[in-house]
C-alpha atoms as a printed R data frame, in Angstrom:
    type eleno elety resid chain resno       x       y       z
1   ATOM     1    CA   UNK     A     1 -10.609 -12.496  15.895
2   ATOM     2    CA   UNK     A     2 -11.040  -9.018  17.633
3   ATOM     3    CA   UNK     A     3 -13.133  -8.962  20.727
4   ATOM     4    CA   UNK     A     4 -14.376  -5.359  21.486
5   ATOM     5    CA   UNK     A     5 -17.023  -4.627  23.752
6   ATOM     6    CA   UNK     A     6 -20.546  -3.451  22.268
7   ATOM     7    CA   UNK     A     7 -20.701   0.338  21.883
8   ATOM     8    CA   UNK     A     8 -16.514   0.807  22.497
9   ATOM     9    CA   UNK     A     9 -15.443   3.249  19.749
10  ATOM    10    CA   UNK     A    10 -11.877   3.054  18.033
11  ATOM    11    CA   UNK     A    11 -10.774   6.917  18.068
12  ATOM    12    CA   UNK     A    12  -8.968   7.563  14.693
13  ATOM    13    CA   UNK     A    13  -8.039  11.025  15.903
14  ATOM    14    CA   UNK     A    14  -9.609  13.362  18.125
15  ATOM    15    CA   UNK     A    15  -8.026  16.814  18.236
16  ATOM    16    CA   UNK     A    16  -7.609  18.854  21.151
17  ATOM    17    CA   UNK     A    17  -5.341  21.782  22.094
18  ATOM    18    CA   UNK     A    18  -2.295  19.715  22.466
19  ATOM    19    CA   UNK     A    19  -2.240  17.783  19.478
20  ATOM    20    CA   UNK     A    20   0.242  16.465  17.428
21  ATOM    21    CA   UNK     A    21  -0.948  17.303  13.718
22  ATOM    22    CA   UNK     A    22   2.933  16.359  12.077
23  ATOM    23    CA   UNK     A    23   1.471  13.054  10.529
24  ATOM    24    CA   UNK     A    24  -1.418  15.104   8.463
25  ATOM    25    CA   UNK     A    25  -0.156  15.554   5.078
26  ATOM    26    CA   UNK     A    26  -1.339  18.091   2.594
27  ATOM    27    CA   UNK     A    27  -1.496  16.998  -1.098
28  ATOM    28    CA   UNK     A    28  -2.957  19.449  -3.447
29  ATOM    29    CA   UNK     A    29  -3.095  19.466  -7.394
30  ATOM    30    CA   UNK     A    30   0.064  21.096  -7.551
31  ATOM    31    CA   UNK     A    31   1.865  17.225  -8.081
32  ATOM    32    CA   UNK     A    32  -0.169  17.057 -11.436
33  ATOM    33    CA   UNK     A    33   0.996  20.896 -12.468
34  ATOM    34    CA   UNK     A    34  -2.549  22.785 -10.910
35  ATOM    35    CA   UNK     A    35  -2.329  25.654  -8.443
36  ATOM    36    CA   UNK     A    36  -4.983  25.010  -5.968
37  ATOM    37    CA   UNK     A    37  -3.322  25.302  -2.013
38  ATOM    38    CA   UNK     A    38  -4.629  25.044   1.354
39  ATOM    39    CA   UNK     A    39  -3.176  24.339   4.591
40  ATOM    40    CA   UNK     A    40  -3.700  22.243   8.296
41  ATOM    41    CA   UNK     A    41  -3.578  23.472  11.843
42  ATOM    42    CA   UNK     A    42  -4.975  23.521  14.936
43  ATOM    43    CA   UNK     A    43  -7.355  26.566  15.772
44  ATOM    44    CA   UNK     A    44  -7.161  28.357  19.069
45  ATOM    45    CA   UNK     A    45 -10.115  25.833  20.194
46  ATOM    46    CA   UNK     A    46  -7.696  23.312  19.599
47  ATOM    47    CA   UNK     A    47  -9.472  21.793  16.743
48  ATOM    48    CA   UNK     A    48  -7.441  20.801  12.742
49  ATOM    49    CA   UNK     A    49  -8.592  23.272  10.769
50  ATOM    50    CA   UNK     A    50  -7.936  22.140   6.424
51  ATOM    51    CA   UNK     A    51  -8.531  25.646   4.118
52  ATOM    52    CA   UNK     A    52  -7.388  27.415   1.258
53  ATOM    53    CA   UNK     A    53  -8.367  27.866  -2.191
54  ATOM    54    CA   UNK     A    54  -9.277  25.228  -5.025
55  ATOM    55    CA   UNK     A    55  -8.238  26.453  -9.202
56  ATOM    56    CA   UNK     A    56  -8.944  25.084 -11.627
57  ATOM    57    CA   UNK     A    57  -5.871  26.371 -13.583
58  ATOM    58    CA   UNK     A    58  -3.300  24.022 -15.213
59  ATOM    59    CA   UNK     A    59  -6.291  21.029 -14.937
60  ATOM    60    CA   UNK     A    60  -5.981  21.375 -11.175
61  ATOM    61    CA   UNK     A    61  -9.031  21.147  -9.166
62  ATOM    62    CA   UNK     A    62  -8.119  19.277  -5.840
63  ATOM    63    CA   UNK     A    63  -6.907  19.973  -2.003
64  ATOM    64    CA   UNK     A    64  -6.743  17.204   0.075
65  ATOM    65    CA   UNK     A    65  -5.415  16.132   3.554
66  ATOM    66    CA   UNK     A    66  -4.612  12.717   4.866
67  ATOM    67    CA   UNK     A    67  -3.229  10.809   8.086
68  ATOM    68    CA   UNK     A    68  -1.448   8.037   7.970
69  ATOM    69    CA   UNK     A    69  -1.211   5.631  11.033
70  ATOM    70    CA   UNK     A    70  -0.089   2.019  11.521
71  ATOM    71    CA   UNK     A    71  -2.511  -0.132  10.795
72  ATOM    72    CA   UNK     A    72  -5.210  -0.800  12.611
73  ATOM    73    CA   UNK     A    73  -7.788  -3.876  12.764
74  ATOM    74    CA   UNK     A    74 -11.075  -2.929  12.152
75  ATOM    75    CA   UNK     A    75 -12.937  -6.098  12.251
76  ATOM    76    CA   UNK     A    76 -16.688  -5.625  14.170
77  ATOM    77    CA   UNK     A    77 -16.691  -1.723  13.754
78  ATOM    78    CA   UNK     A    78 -19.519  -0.382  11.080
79  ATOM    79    CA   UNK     A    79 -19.027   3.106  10.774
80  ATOM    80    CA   UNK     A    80 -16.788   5.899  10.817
81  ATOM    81    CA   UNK     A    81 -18.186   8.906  12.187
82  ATOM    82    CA   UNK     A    82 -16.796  12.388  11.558
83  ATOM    83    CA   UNK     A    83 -17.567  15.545  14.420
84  ATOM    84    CA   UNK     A    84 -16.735  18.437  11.974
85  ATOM    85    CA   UNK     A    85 -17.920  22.050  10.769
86  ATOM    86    CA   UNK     A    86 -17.663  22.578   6.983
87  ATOM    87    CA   UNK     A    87 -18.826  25.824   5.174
88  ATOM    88    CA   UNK     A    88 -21.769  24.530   3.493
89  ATOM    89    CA   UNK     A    89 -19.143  23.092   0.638
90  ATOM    90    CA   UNK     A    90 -19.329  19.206  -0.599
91  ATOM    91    CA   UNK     A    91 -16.471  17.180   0.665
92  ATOM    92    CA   UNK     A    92 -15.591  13.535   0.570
93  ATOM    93    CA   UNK     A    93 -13.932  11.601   3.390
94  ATOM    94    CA   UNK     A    94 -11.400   8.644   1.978
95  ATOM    95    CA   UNK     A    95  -9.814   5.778   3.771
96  ATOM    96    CA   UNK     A    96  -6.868   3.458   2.790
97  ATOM    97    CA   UNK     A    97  -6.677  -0.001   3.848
98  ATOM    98    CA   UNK     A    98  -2.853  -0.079   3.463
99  ATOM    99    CA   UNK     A    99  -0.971   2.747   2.651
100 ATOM   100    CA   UNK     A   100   0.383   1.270  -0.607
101 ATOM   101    CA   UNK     A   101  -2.646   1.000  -2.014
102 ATOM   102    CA   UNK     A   102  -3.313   3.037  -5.483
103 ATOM   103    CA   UNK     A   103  -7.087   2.932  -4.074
104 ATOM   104    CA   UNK     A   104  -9.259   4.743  -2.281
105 ATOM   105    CA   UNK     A   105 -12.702   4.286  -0.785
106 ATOM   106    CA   UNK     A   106 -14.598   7.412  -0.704
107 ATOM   107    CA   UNK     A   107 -17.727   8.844  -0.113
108 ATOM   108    CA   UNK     A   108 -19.127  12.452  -0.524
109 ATOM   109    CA   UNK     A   109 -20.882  14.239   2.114
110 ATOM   110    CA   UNK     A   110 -22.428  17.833   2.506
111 ATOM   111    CA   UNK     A   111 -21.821  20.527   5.246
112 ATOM   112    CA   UNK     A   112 -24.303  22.801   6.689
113 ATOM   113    CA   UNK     A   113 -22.085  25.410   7.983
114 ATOM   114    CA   UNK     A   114 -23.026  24.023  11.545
115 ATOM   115    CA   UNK     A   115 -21.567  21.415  13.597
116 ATOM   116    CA   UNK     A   116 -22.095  17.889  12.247
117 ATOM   117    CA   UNK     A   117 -22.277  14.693  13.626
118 ATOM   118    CA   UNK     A   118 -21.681  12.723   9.955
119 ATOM   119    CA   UNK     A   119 -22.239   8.267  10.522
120 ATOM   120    CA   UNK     A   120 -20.422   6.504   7.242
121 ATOM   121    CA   UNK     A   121 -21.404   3.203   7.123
122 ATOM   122    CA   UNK     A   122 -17.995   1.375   5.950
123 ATOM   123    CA   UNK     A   123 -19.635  -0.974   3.630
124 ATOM   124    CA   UNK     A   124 -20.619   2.555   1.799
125 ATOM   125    CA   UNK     A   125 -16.841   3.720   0.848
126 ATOM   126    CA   UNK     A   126 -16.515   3.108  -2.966
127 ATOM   127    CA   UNK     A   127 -13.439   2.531  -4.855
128 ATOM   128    CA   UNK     A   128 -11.330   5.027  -6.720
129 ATOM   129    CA   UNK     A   129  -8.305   6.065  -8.219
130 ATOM   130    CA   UNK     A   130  -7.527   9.517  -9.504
131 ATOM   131    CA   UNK     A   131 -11.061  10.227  -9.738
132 ATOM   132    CA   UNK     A   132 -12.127   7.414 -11.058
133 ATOM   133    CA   UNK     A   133 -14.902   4.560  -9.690
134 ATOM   134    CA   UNK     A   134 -13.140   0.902 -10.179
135 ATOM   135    CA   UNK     A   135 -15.149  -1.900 -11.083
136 ATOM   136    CA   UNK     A   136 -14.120  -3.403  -7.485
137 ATOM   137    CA   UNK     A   137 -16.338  -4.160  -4.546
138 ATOM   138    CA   UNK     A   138 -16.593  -1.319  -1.697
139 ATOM   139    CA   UNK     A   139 -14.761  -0.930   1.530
140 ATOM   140    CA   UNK     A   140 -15.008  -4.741   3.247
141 ATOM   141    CA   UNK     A   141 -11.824  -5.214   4.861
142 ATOM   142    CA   UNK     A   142 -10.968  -5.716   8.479
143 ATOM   143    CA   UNK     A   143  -7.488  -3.101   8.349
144 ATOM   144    CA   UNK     A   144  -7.249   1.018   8.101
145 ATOM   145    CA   UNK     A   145  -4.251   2.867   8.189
146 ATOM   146    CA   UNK     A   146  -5.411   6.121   6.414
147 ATOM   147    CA   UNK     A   147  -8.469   8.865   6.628
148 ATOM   148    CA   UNK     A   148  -8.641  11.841   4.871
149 ATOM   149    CA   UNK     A   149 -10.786  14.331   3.182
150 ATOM   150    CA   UNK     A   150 -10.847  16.376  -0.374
151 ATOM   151    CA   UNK     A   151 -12.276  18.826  -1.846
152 ATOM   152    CA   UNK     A   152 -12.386  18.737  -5.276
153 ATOM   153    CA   UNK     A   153 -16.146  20.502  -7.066
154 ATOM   154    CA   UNK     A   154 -14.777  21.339 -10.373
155 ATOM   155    CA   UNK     A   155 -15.182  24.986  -9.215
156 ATOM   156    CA   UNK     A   156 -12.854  27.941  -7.899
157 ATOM   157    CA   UNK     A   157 -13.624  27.902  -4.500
158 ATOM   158    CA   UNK     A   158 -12.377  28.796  -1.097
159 ATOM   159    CA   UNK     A   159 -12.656  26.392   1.543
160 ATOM   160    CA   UNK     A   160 -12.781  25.710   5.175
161 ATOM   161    CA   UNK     A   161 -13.530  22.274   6.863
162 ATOM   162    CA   UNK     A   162 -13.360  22.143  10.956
163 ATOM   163    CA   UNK     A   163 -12.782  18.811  12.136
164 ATOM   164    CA   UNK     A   164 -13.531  17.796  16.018
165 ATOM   165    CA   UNK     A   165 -13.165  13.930  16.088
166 ATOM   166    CA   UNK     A   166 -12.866  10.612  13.669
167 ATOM   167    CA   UNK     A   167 -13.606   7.308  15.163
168 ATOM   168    CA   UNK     A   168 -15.103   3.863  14.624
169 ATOM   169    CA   UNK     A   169 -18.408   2.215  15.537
């Protein structure tokens, strides 16, 4: 068992001027044949910036961005919060409990255009794979070792998601 004391966060990633953004990986529709890109750096504010352009040509329709970390225990924290700015878009945030997994557990959340302070109660994150809800129970497990976020509307869009900070409560 994990002892933590009450209110100690788990930072997932918290992005500053200095860094290192080498373990974000881009995957984009282009590994099913679409055309949709984007791209992931660090703004002169020192915050990862994920943008580009969604098509829905050749059955794309997806940008995404992940990090991928050892493992972590989880066990005791609740929720993941995100500190981001989106562009008023629909996004969903995904986790991994291992990084073999064919699952994810996502969840879809709106942006304002503003700052956001965004609390995902674990329990929340529902199964999927390509798409797809499995008839599996939601996020319950005690280990993490990726977070990422898509965007995916089944529209031609531009995007532009700001993230500050991801960490555990």
């Amino acid at each position: 068992m994990v002892l933590r004391f009450m209110n100690e966060s788990m930072v997932i990633f918290d992005f500053n001027k200095e860094s290192d953004i080498s373990d974000w990986e881009i995957v984009n529709d282009v590994v099913m044949g679409g055309q949709s890109y984007s791209k992931f750096f660090l703004n002169e504010e020192g915050y990862g910036v994920f943008n580009g352009k969604v098509s829905l040509e050749n059955n794309g329709g997806f940008s995404s961005i992940r990090f991928r970390f050892k493992q972590k225990n989880i066990e005791g924290y609740e929720k993941v919060i995100l500190r981001l700015k989106g562009d008023g878009k629909r996004y969903q945030f995904r986790v991994r409990t291992n990084k073999e997994d064919q699952q994810a557990y996502i969840i879809y959340f709106d942006t304002t255009g503003e700052w956001q302070t965004i609390e995902i109660t674990l329990s929340e994150l529902s199964p999927t794979f390509r798409g797809r809800k499995l008839n599996i129970p939601n996020f319950q497990t005690e280990e993490l070792e990726e977070v990422g976020f898509m965007i995916g509307n089944k529209v031609n869009e531009h995007f532009n998601l700001v993230i500050g900070k991801i960490f555990l409560e």
